[in-house]
C-alpha atoms as one frame of an Amber mdcrd trajectory, in Angstrom:
protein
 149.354 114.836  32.905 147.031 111.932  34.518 144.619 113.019  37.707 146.668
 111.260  40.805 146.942 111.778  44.374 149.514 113.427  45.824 150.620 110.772
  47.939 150.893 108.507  44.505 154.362 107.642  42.945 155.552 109.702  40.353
 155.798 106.487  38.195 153.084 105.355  36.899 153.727 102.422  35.365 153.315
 101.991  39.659 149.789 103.024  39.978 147.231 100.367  39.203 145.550 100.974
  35.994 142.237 100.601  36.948 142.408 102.672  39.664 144.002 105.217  37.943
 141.341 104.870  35.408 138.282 105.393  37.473 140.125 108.241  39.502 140.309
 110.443  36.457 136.380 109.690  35.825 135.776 110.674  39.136 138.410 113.954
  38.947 135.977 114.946  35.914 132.927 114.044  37.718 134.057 116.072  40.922
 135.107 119.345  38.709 132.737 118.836  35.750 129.765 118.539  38.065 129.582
 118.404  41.532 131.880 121.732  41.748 130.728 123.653  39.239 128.208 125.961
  40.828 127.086 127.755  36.898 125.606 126.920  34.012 128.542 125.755  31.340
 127.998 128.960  29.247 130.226 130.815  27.285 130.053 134.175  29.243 130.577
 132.438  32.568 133.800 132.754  34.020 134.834 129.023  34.258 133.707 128.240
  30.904 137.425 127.979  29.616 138.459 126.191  32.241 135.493 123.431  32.344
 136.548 123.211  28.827 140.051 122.405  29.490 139.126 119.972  32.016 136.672
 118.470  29.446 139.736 117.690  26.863 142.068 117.161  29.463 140.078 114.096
  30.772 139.254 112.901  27.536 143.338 113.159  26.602 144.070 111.101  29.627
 141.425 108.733  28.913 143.361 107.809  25.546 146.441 107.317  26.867 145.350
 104.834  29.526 143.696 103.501  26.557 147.482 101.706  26.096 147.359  99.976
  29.179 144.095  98.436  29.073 142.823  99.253  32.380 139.446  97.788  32.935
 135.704  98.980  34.345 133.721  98.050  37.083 130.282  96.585  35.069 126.952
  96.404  37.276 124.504  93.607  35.029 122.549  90.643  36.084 125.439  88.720
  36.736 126.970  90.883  39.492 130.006  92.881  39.549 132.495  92.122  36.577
 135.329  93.678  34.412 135.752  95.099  31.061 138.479  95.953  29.288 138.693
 100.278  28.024 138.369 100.702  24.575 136.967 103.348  22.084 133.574 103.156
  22.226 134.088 103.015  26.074 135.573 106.199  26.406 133.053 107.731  23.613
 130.243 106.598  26.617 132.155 108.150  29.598 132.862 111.984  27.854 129.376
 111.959  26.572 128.281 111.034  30.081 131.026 114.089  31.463 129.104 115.934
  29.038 125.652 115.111  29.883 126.735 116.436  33.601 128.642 119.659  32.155
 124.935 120.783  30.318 122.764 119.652  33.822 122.248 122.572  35.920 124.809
 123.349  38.756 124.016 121.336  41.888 121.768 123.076  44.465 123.442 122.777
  47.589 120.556 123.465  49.273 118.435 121.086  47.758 118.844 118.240  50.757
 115.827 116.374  49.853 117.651 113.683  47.956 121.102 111.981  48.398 123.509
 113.695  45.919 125.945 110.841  45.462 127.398 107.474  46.158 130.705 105.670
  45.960 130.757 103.124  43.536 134.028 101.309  42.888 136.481 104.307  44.614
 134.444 107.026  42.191 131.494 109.276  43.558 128.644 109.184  41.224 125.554
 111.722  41.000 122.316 109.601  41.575 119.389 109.568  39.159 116.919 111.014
  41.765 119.153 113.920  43.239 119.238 114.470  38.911 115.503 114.476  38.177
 114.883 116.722  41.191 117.849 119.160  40.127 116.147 119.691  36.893 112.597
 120.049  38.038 113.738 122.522  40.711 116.167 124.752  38.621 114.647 127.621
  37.279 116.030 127.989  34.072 117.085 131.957  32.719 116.216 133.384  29.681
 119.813 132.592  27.816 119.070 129.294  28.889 115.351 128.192  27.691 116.823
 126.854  24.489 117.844 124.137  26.614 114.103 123.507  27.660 112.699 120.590
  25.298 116.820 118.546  26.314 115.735 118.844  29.703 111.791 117.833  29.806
 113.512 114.908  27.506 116.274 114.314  29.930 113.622 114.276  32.581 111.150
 112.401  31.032 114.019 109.089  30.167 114.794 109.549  33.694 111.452 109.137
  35.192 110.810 106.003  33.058 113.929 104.589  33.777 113.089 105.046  37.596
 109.822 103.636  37.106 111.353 100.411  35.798 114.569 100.194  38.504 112.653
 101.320  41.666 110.672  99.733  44.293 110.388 102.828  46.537 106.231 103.548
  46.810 107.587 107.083  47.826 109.730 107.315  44.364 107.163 105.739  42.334
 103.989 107.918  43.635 105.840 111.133  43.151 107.250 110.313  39.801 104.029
 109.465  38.463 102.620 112.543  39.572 105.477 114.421  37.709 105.053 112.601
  34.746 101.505 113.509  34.131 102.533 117.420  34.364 105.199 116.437  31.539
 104.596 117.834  28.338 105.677 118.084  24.785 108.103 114.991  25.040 109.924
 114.391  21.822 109.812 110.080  22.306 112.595 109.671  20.368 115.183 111.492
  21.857 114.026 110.368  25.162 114.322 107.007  24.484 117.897 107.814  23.223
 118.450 109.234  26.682 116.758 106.018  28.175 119.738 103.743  26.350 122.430
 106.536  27.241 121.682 106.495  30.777 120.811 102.954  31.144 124.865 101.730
  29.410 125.934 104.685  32.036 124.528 103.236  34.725 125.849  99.904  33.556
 129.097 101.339  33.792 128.805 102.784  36.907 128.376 106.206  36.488 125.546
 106.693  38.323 122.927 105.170  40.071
């Protein structure tokens, strides 16, 4: 069953497609993340049912596959359209993924805006990220997950370094940066391409 509001026809071959299309990005986005106040761990609780959700989204995503709704694209030329495909949806549940593995958002931690709307979906921003997984301190079940984070980090410093012109961003994240250690380069420039074609897509900012 397809992520609609209540208030939606039951039909629908009614609903626009792209709408529909980034509402079930942002349902998994919304339960995935910004909801989910635990790790994604097996002896949590709402492992099962982040799990669910996980599939679910990615089952919807397939069938709306069929009716070629399109995305919202942010490049150099502005604001355009393209069309769902495979390799689309592959980039959207291993973003959805990236966001289930991020620790649980601090709702405390004010310092940074959490989100904005982009294109009817609200998207976690890089800097309320970076300062999520400097802040969270990680438990012992969890330190496995150390070196993915400092990589995580590290692509998402560089990647602010490039996009910002905020003195206040760019003093603080080179100051973080020099404290950064044992950086595999690699896999954070695999994160750097990941979250750069997310961000393309509008799945953050």
């Amino acid at each position: 069953m397809l992520f609609k509001r209540k208030e939606q026809p039951q039909d629908l071959s009614k609903i626009d497609k792209d709408l529909l299309l980034r509402a079930n990005i942002a349902q998994g986005i919304k339960h995935l993340y910004f909801d989910r106040n635990r790790l994604f761990f097996p002896e949590n609780r709402d492992y099962n049912k982040l799990n669910e959700t996980f599939e679910h989204i990615r089952k919807n995503l397939s069938e709306l596959k069929e009716r070629q709704p399109r995305m919202l694209i942010f490049g150099d030329k502005g604001v355009e359209y393209e069309q769902l495909n495979d390799k689309m949806i592959d980039n959207i549940m291993e973003y959805l993924k990236f966001l289930l593995y991020l620790p649980p958002p601090n709702r405390m931690f004010i310092r940074w805006k959490k989100s904005f709307e982009i294109g009817k979906m609200k998207v976690p921003t890089l800097t309320y990220i970076l300062f999520s997984l400097l802040d969270y301190k990680l438990p012992n079940f969890w330190l496995d997950k150390l070196d993915e984070y400092s990589n995580e980090t590290a692509a998402i410093i560089d990647i602010l370094g490039e996009v910002s012109d905020n003195p206040k961003i760019i003093s603080i994240i080179s100051k973080i940066k020099e404290k950064i250690k044992d950086i595999n380069e690699g896999e954070k420039e695999d994160y750097k391409k990941k979250i750069s074609e997310w961000m393309r897509l509008g799945l953050m900012i």
